[in-house]
C-alpha positions as CSV (number, residue, x, y, z in Angstrom):
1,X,0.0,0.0,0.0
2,X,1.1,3.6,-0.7
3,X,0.6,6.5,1.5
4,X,-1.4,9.1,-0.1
5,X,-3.4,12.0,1.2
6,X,-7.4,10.8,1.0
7,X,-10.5,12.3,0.4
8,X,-12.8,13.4,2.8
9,X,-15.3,11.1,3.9
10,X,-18.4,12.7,2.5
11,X,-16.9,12.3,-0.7
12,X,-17.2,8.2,-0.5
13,X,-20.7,8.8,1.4
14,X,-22.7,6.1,-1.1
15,X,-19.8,3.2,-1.2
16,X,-19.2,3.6,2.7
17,X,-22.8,3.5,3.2
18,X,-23.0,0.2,0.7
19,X,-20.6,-1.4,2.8
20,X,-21.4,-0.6,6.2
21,X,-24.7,-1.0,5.7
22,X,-25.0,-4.4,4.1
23,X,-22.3,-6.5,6.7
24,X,-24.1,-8.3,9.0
25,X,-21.6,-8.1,11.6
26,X,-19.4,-5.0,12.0
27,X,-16.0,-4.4,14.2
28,X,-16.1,-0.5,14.5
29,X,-12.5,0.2,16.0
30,X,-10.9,3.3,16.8
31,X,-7.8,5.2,18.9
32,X,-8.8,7.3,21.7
33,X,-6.5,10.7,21.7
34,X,-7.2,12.6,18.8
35,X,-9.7,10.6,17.6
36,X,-12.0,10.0,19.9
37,X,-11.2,13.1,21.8
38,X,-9.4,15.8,21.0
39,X,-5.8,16.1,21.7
40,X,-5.5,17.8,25.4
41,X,-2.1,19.4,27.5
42,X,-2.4,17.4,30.0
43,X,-4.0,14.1,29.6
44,X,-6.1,13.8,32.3
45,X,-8.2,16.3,31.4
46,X,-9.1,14.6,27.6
47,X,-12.9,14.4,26.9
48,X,-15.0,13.0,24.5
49,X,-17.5,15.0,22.8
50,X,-21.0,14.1,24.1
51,X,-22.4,13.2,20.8
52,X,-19.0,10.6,19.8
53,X,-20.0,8.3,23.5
54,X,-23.6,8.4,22.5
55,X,-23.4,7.5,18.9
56,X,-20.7,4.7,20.4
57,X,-23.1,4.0,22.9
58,X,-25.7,2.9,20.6
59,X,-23.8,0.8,18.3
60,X,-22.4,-0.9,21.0
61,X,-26.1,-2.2,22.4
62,X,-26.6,-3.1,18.4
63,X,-26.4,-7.2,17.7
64,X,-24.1,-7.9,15.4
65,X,-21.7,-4.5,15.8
66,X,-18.5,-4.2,18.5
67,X,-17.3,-1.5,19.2
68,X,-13.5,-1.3,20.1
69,X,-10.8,0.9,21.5
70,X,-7.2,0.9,20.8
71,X,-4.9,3.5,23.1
72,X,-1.6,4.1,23.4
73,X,-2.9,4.7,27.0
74,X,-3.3,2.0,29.6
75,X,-6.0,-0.4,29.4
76,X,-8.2,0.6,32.7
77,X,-7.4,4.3,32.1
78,X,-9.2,3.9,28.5
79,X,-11.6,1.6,29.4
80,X,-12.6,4.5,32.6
81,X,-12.4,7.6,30.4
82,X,-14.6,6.0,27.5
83,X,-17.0,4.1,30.0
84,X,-18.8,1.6,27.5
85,X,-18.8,-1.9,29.2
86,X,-19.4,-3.7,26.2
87,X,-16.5,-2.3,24.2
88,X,-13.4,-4.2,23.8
89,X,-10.1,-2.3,25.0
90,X,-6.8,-2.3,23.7
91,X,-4.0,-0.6,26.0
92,X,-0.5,0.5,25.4
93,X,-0.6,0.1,21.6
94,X,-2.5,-3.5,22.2
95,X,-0.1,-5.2,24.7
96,X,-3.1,-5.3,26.7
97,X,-6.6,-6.9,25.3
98,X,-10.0,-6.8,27.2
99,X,-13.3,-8.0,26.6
100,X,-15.0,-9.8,23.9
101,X,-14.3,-13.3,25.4
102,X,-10.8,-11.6,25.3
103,X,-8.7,-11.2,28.3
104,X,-4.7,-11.1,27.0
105,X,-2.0,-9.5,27.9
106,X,1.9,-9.8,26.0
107,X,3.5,-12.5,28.2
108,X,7.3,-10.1,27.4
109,X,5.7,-7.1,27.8
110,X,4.7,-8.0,31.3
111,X,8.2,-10.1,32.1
112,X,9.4,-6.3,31.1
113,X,7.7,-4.6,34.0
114,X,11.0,-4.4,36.3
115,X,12.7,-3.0,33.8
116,X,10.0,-0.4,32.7
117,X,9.9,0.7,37.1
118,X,13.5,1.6,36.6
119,X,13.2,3.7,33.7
120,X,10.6,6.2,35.2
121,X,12.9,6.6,38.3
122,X,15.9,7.5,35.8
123,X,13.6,10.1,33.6
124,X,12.0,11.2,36.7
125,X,15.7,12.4,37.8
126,X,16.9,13.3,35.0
127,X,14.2,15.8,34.1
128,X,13.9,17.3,38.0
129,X,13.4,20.6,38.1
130,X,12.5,21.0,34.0
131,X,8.6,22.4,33.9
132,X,6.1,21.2,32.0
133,X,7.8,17.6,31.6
134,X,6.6,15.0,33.6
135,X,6.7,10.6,33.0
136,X,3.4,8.9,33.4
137,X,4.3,5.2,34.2
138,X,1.1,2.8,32.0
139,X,2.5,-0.2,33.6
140,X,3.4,-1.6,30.4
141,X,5.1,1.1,29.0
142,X,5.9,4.9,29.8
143,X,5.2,8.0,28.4
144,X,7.2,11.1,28.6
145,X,5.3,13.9,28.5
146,X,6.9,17.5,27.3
147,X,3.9,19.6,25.4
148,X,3.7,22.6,28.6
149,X,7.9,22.7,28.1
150,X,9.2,25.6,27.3
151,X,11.5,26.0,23.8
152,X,14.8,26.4,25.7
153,X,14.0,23.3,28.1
154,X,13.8,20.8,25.3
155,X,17.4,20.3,24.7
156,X,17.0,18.9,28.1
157,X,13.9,16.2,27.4
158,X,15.8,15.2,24.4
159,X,19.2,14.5,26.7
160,X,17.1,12.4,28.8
161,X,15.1,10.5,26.5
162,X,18.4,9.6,24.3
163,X,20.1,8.8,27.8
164,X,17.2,6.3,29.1
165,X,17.3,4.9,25.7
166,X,20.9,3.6,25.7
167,X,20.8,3.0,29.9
168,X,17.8,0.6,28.8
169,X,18.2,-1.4,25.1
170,X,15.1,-3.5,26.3
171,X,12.9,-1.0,25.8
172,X,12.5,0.7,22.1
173,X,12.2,4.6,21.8
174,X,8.6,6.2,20.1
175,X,7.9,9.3,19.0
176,X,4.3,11.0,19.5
177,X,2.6,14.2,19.4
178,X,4.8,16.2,22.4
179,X,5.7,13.0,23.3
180,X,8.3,10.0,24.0
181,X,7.0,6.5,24.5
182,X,9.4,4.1,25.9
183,X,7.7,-0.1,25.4
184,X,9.5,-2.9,25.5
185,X,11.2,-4.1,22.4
186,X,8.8,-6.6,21.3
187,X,7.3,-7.5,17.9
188,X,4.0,-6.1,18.7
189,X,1.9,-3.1,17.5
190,X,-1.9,-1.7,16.8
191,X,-1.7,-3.7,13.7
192,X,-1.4,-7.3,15.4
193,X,-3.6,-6.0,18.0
194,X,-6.4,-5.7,15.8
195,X,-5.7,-9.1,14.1
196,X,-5.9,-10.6,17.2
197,X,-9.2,-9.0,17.9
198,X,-10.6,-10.2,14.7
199,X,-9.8,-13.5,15.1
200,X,-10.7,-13.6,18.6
201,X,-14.0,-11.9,17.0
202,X,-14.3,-14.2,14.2
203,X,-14.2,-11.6,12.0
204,X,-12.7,-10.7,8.5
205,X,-11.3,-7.4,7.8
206,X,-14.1,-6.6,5.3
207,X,-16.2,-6.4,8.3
208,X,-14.2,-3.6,10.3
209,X,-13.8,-0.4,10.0
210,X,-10.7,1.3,12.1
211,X,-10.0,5.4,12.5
212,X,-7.0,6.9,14.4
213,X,-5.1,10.1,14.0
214,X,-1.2,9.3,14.5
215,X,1.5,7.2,13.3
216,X,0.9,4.0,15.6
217,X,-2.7,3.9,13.7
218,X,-0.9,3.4,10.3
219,X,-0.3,-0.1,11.2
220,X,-3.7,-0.9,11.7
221,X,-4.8,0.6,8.5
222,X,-2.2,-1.7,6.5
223,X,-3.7,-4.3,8.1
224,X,-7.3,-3.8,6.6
225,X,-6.0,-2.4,3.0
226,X,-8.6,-2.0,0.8
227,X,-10.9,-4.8,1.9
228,X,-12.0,-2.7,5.6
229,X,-12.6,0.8,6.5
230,X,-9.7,3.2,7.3
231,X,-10.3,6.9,8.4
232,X,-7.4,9.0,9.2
233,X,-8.5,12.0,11.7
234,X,-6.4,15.4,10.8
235,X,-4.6,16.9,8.5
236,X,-2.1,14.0,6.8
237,X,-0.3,14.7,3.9
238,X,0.7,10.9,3.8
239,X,-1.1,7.9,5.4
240,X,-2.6,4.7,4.5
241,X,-5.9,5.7,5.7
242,X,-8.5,5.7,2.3
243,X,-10.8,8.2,3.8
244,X,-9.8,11.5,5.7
245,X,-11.8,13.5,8.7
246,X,-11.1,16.8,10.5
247,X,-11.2,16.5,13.4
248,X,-12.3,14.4,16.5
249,X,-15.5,16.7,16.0
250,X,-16.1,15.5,12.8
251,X,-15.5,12.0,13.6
252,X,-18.3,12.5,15.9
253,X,-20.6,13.4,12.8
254,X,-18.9,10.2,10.9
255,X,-20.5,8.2,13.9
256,X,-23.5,10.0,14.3
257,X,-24.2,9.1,10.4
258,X,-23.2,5.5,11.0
259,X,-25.6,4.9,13.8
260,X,-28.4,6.2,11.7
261,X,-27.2,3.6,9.0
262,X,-27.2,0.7,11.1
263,X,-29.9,1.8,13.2
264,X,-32.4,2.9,11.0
């Protein structure tokens, strides 16, 4: 597949609506930060607009549609801050799998866990004293935060990201939006997440539909190619996605429309 900059949604209205209409079971999967809810400074103050959990909401409660979440946060955190017990959740990137008949978590990921304590104590030193920056410890992997930094404090994250990188070759270095990801260094990622949910499903990738907004998302959307649904949310001059939306507001509208199609 080649990375290309899609059309908007609307624009592929009538063929989305032929085939998301017509499957009789539907996987409707999605990331959480910037897709679900937009993008905040500090993470514990991310929300979903009302209309996004209400449209989810519905589908969820419809037979023959699941409705899933796949974060980059931790599993519980997710699972709290979307608050759909029927939904399947995927934490940290899909190291973590809940619900569904699902209950999995990476068996190296969590034989990793010493290793990943130690880090936050080294970044948690290393960064003392810099504002803004602080290391938010998901259990299976660690984020470090540095969006409130100011310019002439990043030199400083940088230093300590690079230094907790070689101090710990088990775990493999990520880049995000104003942030560093530290997870261990196993072959895992959103994409085999969502395989495994579809076969733990029973599902084909014709009958799912994934949307996400940064570059651990484009791994899910090789995994469906042309055969599923994959919506890209933001402005992407390159991504595997075959259909483009705004913003998390206008995914909102994208579900809003898909609830009316499937609950007529």
């Amino acid at each position: 597949m080649k990375a290309m900059t899609p059309p908007h949604w609307t624009e592929r209205r009538e063929e989305l609506a032929a085939r998301l209409g017509r499957v009789p079971r539907l996987l409707v999967a999605t990331d959480f930060d910037g897709t679900l809810a937009p993008i905040c400074s500090r993470p514990q103050d991310v929300a979903m607009p009302p209309g996004a959990k209400a449209s989810l909401e519905a589908l969820a409660k419809q037979p023959g549609v699941r409705v899933a979440v796949l974060s980059g946060r931790a599993l519980a955190e997710v699972a709290g801050l979307v608050g759909l017990p029927k939904a399947v959740y995927a934490g940290n990137h899909g190291l973590e799998i809940k619900g569904g008949g699902i209950d999995w978590v990476h068996p190296q990921a969590l034989a990793c866990r010493p290793r990943l304590d130690a880090a936050v104590g080294f970044l948690e030193e290393k960064l003392q004293g810099t504002e803004g920056a602080f290391v938010e410890h998901k259990q299976l992997s660690l984020s470090l935060h540095y969006r409130l930094v100011a310019d002439h404090d990043l030199p400083r994250v940088e230093e300590a990201a690079m230094l907790c990188a070689a101090a710990f070759p088990e775990l493999r270095r990520h880049g995000g939006k104003k942030v560093v990801e530290f997870r261990p260094d196993v072959p895992w990622h959103k994409g085999y997440a969502l395989k495994r949910l579809l076969k733990g499903l029973g599902l084909p990738t014709a009958a799912a539909l994934y949307a996400g907004d940064d570059a651990t998302d484009e791994d899910a959307f090789a995994v469906l190619g042309d055969s599923g649904i994959t919506l890209h949310v933001g402005e992407n001059p390159g991504t595997l996605a075959r259909c483009r939306l705004r913003s998390p507001e206008d995914y909102a509208e994208f579900l809003e429309w898909l609830r009316r199609l499937r609950i007529p």
